[in-house]
C-alpha positions as CSV (number, residue, x, y, z in Angstrom):
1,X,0.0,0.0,0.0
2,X,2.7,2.6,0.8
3,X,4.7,1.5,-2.6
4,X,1.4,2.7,-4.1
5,X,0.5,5.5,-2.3
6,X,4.3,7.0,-3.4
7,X,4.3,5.7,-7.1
8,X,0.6,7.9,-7.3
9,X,2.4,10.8,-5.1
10,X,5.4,10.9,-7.7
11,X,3.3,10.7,-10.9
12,X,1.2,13.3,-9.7
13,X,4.2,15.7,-9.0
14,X,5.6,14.4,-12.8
15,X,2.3,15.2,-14.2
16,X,2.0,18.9,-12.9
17,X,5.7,19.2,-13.7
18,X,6.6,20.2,-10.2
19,X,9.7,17.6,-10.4
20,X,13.5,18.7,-10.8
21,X,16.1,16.4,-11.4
22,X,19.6,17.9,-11.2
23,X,22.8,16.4,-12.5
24,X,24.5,16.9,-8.6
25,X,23.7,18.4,-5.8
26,X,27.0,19.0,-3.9
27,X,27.8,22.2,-1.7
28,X,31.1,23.1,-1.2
29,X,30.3,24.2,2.6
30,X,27.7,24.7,4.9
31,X,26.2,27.5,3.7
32,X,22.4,28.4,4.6
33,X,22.9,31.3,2.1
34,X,24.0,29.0,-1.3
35,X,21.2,26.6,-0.6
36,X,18.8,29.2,-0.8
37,X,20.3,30.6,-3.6
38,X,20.2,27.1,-5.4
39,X,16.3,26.8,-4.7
40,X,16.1,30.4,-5.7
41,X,17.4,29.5,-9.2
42,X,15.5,26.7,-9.8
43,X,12.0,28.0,-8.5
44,X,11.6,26.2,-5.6
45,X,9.8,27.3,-2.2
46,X,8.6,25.0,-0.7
47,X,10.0,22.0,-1.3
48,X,11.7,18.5,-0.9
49,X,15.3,18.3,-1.6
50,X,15.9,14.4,-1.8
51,X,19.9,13.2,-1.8
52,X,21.1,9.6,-2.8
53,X,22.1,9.4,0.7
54,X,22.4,11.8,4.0
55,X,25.0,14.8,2.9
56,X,25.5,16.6,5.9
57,X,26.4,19.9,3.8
58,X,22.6,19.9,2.2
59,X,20.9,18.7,5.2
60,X,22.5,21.4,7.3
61,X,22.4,24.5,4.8
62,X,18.7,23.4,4.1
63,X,17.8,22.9,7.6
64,X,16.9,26.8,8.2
65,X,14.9,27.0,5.3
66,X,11.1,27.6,6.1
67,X,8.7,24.9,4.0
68,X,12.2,22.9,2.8
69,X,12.8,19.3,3.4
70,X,15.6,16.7,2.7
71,X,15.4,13.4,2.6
72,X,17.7,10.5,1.7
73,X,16.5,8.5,-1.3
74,X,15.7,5.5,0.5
75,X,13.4,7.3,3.3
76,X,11.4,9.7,1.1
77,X,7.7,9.5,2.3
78,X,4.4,10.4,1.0
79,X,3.5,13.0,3.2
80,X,6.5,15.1,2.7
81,X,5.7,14.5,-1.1
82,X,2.6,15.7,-1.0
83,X,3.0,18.8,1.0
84,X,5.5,20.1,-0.7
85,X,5.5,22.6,-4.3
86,X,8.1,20.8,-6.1
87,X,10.5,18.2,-5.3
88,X,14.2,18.3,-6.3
89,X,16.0,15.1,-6.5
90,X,19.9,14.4,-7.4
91,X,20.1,12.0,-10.3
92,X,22.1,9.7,-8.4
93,X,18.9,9.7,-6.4
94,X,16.3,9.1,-8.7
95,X,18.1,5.8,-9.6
96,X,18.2,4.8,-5.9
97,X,14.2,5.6,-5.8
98,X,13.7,3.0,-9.1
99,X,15.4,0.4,-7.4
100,X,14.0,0.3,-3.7
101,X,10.2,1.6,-5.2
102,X,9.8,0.0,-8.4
């Protein structure tokens, strides 16, 4: 059932077009100020910022974002999906969300 519910959360987000996929998503340092200049560029308010794995340097520069959530691949959940505006995954990631959701 929760396979399901996420496959329908996902297409729903591809089928509004409120899903970026971007090549990498690697900060140089823990920066609350290039984070928000990233989601700045590419649109985003609120939104879900999903990583192949835990990157302390995105999870920590995101953290003081209002309405911004990261997630690991492998733990993304409905709810966070649904809430958010758009949701920004790492390629790296999206490959990681095929193989444990498919």
């Amino acid at each position: 059932v929760k396979r399901l519910a996420l496959k329908s959360a996902l297409s729903a987000k591809a089928a509004s077009g409120d899903i970026v996929v971007v090549d990498s998503l690697n900060l140089d340092e823990v920066k609350t100020k290039a984070m928000k200049g990233f989601l700045d560029t590419v649109g985003a308010k609120k939104a879900v910022v999903v990583t192949p794995e835990v990157n302390e340097t995105v999870v920590k520069s995101a953290r003081n974002i209002p309405g911004v959530v990261t997630s690991p691949a492998a733990l993304i959940n409905v709810y966070d999906i649904v809430n958010a505006s758009q949701l920004i995954i790492d390629k790296a990631a999206l490959a990681t969300i095929e193989e444990v959701f498919a």
